[in-house]
C-alpha positions in Angstrom: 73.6 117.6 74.4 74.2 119.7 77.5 76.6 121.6 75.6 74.1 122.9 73.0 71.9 124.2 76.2 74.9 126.1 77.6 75.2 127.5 73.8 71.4 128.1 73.8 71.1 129.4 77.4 74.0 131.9 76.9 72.9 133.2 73.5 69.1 133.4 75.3 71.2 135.8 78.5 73.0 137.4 75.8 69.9 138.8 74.2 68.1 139.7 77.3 70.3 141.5 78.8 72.6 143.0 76.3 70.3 146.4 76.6 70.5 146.4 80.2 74.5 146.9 80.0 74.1 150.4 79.0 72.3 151.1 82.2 74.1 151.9 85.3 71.1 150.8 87.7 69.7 147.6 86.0 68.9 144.7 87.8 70.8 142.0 86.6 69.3 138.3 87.1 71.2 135.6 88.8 71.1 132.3 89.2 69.0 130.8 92.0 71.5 129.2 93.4 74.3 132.3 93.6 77.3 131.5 95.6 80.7 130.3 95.0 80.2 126.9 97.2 77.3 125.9 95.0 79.4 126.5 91.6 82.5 124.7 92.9 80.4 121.7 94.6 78.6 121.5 91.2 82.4 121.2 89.7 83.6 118.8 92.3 80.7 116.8 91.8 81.0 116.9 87.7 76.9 117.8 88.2 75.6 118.5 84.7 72.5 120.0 85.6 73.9 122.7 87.8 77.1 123.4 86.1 74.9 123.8 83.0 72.9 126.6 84.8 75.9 128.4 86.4 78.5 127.9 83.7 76.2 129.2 81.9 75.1 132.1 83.4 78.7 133.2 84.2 80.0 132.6 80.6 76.7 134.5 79.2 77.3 137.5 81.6 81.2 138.0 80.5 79.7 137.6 77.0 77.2 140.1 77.3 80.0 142.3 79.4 82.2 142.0 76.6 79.6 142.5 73.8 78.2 145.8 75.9 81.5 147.3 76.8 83.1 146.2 72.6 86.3 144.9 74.3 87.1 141.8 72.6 88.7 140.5 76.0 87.4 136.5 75.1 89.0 136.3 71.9 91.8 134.4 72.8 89.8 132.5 75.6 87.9 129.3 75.9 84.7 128.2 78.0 86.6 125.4 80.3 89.5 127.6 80.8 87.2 130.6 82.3 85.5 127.8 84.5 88.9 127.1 85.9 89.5 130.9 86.7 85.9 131.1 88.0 86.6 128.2 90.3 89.6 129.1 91.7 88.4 132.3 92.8 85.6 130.8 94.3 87.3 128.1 95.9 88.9 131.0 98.0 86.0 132.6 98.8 82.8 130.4 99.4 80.2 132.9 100.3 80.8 135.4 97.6 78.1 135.3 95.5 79.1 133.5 91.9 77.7 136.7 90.3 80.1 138.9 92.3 82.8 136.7 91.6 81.7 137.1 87.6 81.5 140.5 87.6 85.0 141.0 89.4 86.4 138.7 86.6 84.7 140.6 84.1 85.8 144.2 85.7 89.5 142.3 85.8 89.4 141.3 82.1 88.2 145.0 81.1 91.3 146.5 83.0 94.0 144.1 81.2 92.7 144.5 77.4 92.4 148.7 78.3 94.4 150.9 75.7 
C-alpha cells in the first residue's frame, strides 16, 4: 500500500513540476522536512511515513529531471538502489539539505549519460 503512494505521489511531482524544468529561476518545492539527517534517520528507523514523503520526493524530482532534460539516465536504475546512493551521500553530509543532495545526484547522472 505505501508503495502505490510513492507511485502516486511521484507521478503527482512529476506533473507539477515538469513545466517548471524549463525555467531557470523556478521555485522548486521541498519536502518539509529537508535535510540529509532526517532522510537517513527515516532509513535507519525503516519509518514508512517519512521515507514515503522523502523517497518520494527525491525519486519524483530525478524523474522530472530526467523527463525535462530527455536523458534517459534511470533506465537501467531501480527505486531502492537510488535510495542507497541518496543515503550514502547523506550519511556524509547531515546538514545538506536532501534536495541539494538530489539535485547534485541528478546534475551527476546528467554528466555520466552526456554524448
Amino acid at each position: 500500500m505505501a508503495m502505490n503512494k510513492t507511485v502516486v505521489l511521484t507521478f503527482v511531482i512529476l506533473a507539477a513540476s515538469h513545466p517548471a524544468l524549463a525555467q531557470q529561476s523556478v521555485r522548486i518545492l521541498t519536502p518539509a522536512e529537508d535535510s540529509c539527517s532526517t532522510f537517513t534517520k527515516a532509513m535507519d528507523a525503516n519509518d514508512q511515513v517519512r521515507l514515503a514523503a522523502l523517497s518520494g520526493w527525491a525519486l519524483g524530482f530525478l524523474s522530472g529531471v530526467a523527463q525535462g532534460s530527455a536523458v534517459d539516465f534511470l533506465r537501467n536504475e531501480e527505486a531502492p538502489k537510488l535510495f542507497t546512493r541518496l543515503y550514502a551521500v547523506c550519511s556524509n553530509q547531515p546538514t545538506k539539505p536532501l534536495s541539494v543532495a538530489t539535485e547534485e545526484m541528478a546534475r551527476a547522472f546528467l554528466a555520466s549519460h552526456k554524448l
